[in-house]
DSSP file (Angstrom, degrees, kcal/mol; ACC not computed):
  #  RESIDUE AA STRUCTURE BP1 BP2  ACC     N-H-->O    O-->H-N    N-H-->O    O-->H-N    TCO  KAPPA ALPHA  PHI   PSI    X-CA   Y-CA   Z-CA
    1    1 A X              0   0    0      0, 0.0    25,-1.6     0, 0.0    24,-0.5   0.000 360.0 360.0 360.0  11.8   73.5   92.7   98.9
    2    2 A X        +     0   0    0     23,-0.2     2,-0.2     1,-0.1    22,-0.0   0.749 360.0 153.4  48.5  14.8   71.3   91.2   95.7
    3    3 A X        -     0   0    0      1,-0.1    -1,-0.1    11,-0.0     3,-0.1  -0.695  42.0-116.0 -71.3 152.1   69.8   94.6   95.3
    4    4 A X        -     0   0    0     -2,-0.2    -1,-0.1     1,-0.1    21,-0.0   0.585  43.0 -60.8 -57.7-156.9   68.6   95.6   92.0
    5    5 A X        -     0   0    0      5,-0.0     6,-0.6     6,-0.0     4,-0.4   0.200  58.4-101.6 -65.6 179.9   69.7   98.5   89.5
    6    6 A X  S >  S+     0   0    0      1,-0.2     3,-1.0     2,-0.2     5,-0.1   0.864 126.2  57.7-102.2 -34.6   69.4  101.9   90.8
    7    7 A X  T 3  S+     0   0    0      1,-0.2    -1,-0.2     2,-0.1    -3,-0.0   0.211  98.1  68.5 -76.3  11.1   65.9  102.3   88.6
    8    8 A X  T 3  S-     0   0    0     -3,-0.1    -1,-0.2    -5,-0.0    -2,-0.2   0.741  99.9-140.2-100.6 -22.2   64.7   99.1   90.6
    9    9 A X    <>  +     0   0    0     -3,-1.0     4,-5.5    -4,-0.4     5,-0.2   0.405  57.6 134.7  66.6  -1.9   64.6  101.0   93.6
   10   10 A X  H  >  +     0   0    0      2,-0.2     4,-2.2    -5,-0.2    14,-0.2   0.722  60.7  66.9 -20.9 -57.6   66.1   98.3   95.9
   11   11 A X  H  4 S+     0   0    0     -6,-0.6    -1,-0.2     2,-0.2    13,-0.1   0.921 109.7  42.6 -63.1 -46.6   68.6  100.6   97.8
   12   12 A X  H  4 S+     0   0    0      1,-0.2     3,-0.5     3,-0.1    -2,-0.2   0.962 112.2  52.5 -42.9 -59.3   65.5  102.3   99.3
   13   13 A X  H  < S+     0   0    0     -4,-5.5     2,-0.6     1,-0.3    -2,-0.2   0.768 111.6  34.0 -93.2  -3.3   63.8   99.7   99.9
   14   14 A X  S  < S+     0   0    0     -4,-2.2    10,-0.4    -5,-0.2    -1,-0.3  -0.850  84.0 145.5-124.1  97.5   65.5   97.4  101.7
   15   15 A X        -     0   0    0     -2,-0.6     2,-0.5    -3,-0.5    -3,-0.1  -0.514  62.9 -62.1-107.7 176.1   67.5  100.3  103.8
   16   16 A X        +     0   0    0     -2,-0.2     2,-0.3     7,-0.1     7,-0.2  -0.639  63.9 160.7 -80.1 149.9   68.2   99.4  107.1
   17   17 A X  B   > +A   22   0A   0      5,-1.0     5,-0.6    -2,-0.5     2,-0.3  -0.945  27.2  46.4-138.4 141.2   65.8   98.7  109.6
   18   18 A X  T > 5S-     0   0    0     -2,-0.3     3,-1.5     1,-0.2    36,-0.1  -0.694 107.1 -46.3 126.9-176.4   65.2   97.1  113.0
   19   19 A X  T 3 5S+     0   0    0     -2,-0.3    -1,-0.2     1,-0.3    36,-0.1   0.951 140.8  31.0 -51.0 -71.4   67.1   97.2  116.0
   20   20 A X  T 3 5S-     0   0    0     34,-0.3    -1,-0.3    -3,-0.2     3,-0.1  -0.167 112.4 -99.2-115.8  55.5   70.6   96.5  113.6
   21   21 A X  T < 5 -     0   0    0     -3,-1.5     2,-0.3     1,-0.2    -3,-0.1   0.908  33.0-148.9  57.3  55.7   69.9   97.9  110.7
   22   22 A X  B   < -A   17   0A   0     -5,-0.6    -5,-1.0    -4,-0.1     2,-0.4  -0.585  27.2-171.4 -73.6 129.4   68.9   95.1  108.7
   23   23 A X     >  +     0   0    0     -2,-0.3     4,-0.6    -7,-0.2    -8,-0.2  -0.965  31.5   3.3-143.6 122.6   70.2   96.3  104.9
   24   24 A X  H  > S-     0   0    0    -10,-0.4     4,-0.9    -2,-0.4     5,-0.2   0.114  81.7 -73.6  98.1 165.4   69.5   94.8  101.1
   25   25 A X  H  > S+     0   0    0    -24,-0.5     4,-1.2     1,-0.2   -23,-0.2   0.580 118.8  56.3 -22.7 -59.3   67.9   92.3   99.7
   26   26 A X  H  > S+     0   0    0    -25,-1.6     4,-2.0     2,-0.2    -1,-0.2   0.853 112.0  47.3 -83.9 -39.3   69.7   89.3  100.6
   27   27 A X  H  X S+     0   0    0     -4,-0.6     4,-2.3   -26,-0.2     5,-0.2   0.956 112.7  44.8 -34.8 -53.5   69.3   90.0  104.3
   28   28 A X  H  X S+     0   0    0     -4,-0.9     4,-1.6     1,-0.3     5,-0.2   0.801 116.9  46.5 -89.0 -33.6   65.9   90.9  104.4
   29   29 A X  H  X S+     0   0    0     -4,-1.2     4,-1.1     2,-0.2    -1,-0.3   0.841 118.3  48.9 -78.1 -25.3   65.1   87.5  101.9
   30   30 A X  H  X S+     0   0    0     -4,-2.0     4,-1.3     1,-0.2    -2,-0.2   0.842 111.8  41.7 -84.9 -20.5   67.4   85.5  104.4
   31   31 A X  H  < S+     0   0    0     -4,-2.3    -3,-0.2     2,-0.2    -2,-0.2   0.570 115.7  50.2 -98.9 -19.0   66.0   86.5  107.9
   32   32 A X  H >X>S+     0   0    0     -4,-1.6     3,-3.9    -5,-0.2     4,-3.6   0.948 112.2  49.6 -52.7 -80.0   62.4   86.3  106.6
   33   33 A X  H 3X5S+     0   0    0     -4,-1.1     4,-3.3     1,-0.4    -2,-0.2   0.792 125.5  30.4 -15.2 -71.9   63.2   82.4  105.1
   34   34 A X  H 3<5S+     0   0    0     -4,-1.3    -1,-0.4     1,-0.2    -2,-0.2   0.301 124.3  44.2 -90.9  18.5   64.7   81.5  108.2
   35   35 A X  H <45S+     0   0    0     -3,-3.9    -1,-0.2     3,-0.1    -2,-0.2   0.469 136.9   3.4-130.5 -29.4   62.9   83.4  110.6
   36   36 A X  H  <5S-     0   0    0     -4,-3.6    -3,-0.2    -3,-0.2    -2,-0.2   0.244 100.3-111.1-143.3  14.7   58.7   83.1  109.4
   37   37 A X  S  <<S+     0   0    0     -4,-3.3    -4,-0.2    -5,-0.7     2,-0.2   0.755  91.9  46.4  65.7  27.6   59.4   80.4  106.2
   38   38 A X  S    S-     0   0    0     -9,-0.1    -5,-0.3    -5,-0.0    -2,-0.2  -0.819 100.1 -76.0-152.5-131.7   58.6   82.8  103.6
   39   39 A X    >   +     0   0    0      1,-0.2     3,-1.1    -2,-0.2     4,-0.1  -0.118  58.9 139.1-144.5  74.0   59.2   86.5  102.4
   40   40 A X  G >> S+     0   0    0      1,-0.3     4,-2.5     2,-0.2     3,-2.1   0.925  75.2  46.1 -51.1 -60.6   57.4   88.5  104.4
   41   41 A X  G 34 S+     0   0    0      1,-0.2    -1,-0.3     2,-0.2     7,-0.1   0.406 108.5  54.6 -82.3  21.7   59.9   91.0  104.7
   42   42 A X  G <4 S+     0   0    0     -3,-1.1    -1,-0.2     2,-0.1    -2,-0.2   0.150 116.6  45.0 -94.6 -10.7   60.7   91.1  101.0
   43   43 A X  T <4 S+     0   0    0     -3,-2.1    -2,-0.2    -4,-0.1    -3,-0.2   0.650 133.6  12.4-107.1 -35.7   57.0   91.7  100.7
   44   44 A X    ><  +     0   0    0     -4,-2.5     3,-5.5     1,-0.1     4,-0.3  -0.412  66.3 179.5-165.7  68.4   56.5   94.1  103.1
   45   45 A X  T 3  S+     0   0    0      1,-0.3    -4,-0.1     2,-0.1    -1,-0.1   0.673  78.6  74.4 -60.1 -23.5   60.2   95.6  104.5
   46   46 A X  T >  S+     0   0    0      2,-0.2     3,-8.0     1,-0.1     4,-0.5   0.858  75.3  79.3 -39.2 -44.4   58.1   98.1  107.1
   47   47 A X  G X  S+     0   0    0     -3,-5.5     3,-4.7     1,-0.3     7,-0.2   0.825  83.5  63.6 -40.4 -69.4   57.4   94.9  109.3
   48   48 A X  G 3  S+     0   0    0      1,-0.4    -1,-0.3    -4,-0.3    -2,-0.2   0.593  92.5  64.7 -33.0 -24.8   61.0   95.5  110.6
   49   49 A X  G <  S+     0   0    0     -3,-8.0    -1,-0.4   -31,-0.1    -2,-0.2   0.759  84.8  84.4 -90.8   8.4   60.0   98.8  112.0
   50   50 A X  S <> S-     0   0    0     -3,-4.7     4,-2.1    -4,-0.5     5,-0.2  -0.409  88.9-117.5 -77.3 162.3   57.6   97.3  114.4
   51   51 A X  H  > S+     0   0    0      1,-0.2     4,-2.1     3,-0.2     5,-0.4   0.974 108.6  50.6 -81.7 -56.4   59.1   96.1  117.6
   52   52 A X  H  > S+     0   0    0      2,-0.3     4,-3.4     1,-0.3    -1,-0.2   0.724 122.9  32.0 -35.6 -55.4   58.4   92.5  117.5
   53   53 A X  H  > S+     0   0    0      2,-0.2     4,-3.0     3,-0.2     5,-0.3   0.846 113.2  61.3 -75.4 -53.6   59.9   92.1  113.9
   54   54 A X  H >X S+     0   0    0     -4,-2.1     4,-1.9    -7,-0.2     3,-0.7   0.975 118.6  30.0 -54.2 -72.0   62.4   94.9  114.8
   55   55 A X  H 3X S+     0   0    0     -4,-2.1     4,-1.5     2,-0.2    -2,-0.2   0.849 109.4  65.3 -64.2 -47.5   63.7   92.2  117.8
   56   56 A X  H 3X S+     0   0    0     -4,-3.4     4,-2.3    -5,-0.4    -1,-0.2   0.901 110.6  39.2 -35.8 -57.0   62.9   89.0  116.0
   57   57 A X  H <X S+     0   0    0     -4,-3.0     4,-0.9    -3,-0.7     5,-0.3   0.667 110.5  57.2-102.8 -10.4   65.8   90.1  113.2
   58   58 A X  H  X S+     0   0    0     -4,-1.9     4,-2.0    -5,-0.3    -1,-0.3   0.911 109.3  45.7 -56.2 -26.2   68.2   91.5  115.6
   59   59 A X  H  X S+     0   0    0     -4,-1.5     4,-1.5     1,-0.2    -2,-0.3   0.957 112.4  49.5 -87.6 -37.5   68.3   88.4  117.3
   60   60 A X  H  X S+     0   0    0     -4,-2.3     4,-0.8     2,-0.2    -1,-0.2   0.578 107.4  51.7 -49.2 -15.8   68.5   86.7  114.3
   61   61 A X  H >X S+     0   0    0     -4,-0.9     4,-1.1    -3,-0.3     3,-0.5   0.805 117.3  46.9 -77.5 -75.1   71.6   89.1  112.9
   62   62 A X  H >X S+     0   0    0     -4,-2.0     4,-1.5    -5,-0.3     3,-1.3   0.666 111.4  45.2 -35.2 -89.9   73.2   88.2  116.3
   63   63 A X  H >< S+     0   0    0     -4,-1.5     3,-1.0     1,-0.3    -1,-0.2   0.705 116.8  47.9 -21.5 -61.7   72.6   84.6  116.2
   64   64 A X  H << S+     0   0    0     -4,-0.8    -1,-0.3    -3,-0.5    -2,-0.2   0.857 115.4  43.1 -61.0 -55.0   73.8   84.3  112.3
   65   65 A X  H << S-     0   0    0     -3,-1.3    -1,-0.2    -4,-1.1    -2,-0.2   0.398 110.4-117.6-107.1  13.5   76.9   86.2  112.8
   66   66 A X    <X  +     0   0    0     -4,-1.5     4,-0.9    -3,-1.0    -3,-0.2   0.998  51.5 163.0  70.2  64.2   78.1   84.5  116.2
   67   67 A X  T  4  +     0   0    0     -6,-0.2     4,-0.4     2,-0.2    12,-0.1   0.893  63.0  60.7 -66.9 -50.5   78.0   87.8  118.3
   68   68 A X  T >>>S+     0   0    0      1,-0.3     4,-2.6     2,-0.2     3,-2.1   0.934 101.1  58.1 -77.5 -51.3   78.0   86.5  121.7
   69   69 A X  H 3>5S+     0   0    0      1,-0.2     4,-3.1     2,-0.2    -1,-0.3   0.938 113.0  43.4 -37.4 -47.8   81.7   84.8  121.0
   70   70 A X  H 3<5S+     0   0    0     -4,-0.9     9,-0.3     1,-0.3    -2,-0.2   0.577 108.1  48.4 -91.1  11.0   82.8   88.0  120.2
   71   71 A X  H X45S+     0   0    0     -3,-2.1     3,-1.9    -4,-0.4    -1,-0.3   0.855 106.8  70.7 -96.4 -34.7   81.3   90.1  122.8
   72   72 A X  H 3<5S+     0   0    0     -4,-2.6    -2,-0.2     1,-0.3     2,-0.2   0.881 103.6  39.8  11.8 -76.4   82.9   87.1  125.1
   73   73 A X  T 3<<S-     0   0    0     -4,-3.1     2,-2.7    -5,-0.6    -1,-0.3  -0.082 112.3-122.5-109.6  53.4   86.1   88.3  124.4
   74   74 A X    <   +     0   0    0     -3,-1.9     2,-0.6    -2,-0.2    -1,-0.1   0.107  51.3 159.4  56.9 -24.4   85.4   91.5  124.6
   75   75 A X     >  +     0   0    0     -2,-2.7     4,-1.3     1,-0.1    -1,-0.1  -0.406   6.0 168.5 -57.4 103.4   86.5   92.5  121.1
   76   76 A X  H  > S+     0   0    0     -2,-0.6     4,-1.0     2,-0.2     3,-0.4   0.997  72.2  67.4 -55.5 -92.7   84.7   95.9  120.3
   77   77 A X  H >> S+     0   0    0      1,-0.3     3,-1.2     2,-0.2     4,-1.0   0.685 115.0  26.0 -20.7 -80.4   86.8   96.6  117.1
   78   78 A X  H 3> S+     0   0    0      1,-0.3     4,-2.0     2,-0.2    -1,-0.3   0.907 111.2  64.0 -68.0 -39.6   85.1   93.5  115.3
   79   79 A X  H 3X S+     0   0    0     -4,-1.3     4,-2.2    -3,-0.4    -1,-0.3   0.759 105.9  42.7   7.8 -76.0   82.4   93.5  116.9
   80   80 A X  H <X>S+     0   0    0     -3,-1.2     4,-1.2    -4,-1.0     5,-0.7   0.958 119.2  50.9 -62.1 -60.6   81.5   97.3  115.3
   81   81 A X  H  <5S+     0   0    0     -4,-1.0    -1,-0.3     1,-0.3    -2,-0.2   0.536 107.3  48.1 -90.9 -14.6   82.9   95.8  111.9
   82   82 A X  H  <5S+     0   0    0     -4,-2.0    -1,-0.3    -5,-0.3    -2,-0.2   0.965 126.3  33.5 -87.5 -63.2   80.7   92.5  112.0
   83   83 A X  H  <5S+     0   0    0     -4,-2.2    -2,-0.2    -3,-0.4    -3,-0.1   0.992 138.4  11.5 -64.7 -88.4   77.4   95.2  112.9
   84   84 A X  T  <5S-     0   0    0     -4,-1.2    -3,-0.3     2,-0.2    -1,-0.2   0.413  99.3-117.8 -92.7  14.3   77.9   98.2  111.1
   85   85 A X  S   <S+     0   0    0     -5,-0.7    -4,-0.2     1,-0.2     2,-0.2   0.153  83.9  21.1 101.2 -37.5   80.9   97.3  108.7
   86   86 A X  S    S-     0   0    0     -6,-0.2    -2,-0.2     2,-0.1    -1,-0.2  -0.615  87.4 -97.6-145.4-166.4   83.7   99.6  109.8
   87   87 A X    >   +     0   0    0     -2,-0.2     3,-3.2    -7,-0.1     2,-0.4   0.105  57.3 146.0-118.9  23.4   84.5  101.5  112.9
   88   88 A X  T 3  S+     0   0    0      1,-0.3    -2,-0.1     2,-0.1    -4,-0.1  -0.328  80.3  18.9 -63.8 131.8   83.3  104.9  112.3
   89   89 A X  T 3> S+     0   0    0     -2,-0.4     4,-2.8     3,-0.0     3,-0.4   0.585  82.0 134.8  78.7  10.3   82.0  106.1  115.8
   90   90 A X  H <>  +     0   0    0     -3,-3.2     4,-1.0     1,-0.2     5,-0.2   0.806  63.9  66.6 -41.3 -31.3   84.0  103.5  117.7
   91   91 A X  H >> S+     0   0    0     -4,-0.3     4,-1.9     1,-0.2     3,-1.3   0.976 107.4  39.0 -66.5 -49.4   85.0  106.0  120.1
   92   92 A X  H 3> S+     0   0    0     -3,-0.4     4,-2.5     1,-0.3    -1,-0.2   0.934 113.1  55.6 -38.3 -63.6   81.2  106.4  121.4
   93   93 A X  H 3X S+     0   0    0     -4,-2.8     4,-0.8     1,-0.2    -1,-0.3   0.657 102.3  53.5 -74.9   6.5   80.5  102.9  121.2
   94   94 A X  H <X S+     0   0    0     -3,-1.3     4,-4.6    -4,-1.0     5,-0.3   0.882 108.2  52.1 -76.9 -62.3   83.3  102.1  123.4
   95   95 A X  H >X S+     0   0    0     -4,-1.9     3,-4.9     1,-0.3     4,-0.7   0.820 115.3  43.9 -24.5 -83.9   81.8  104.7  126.0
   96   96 A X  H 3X S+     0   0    0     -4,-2.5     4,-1.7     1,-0.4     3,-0.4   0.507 110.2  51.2 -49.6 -25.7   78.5  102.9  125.6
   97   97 A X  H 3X S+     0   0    0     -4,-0.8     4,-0.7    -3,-0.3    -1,-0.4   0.771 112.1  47.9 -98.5 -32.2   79.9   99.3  125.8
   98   98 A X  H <X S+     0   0    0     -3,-4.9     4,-1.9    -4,-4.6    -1,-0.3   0.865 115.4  48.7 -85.2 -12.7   81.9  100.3  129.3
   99   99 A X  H  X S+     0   0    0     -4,-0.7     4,-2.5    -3,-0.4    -2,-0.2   0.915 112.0  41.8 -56.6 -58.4   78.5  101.8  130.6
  100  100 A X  H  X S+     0   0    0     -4,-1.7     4,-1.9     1,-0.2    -1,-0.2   0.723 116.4  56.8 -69.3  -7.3   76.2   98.8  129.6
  101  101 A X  H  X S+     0   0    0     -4,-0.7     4,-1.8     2,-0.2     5,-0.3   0.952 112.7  41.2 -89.6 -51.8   79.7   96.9  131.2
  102  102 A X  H  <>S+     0   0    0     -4,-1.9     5,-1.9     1,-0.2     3,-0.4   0.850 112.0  54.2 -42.7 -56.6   79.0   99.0  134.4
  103  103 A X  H  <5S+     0   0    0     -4,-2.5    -1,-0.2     1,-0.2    -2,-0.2   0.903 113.9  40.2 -51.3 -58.5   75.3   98.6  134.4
  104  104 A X  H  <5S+     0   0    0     -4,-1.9    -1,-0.2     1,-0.3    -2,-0.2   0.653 114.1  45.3 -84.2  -0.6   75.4   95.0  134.3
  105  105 A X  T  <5S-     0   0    0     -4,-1.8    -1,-0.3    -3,-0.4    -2,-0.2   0.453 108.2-122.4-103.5 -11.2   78.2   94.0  136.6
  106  106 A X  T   5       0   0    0     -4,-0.4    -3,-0.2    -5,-0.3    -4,-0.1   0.996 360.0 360.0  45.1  79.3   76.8   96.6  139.1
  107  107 A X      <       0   0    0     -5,-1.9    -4,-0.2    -6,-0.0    -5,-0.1   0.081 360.0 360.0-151.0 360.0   79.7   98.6  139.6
């Protein structure tokens, strides 16, 4: 994640935040570059809890890691492992995902 030493304080400070849990260094320096052309949110890693900033870099985590194919084809399993890394709590986010499925197909 290009975070520092554990005396750098690094793991703190770029913890997650925003909508998905935008986490380390090299996120936070790669979705600022591409997102506002400099490093705001290496500068100043709070923005992310505001909503604007907070939405701005989920859409850019989506966009970056090709979400939409894989919500497309339905695959939940990667899906969770593309977001959060693993599948701890899949069973839950399966609930939610047939809910929002429900919601939006109006059924």
């Amino acid at each position: 994640m290009a975070n520092g030493n554990e005396q750098s304080g690094d793991g703190w400070k770029f913890r997650g935040r925003g909508i998905l849990q935008i986490t380390g260094r090299d996120n936070y320096t790669r979705c600022s570059r591409e997102l506002f052309g400099d490093d705001c949110l290496v500068e100043d890693p709070d923005l992310l809890r505001q909503a604007a900033y907070a939405t701005l870099s989920a859409c850019w985590f989506w966009h970056k890691n090709s979400l939409n194919q894989i919500c497309d084809k339905g695959d939940i399993v990667l899906l969770s492992k593309r977001i959060n890394g693993g599948t701890i709590g899949l069973e839950d986010r399966i609930h939610h995902w047939n809910v929002a499925l429900d919601i939006f197909e109006g059924e």
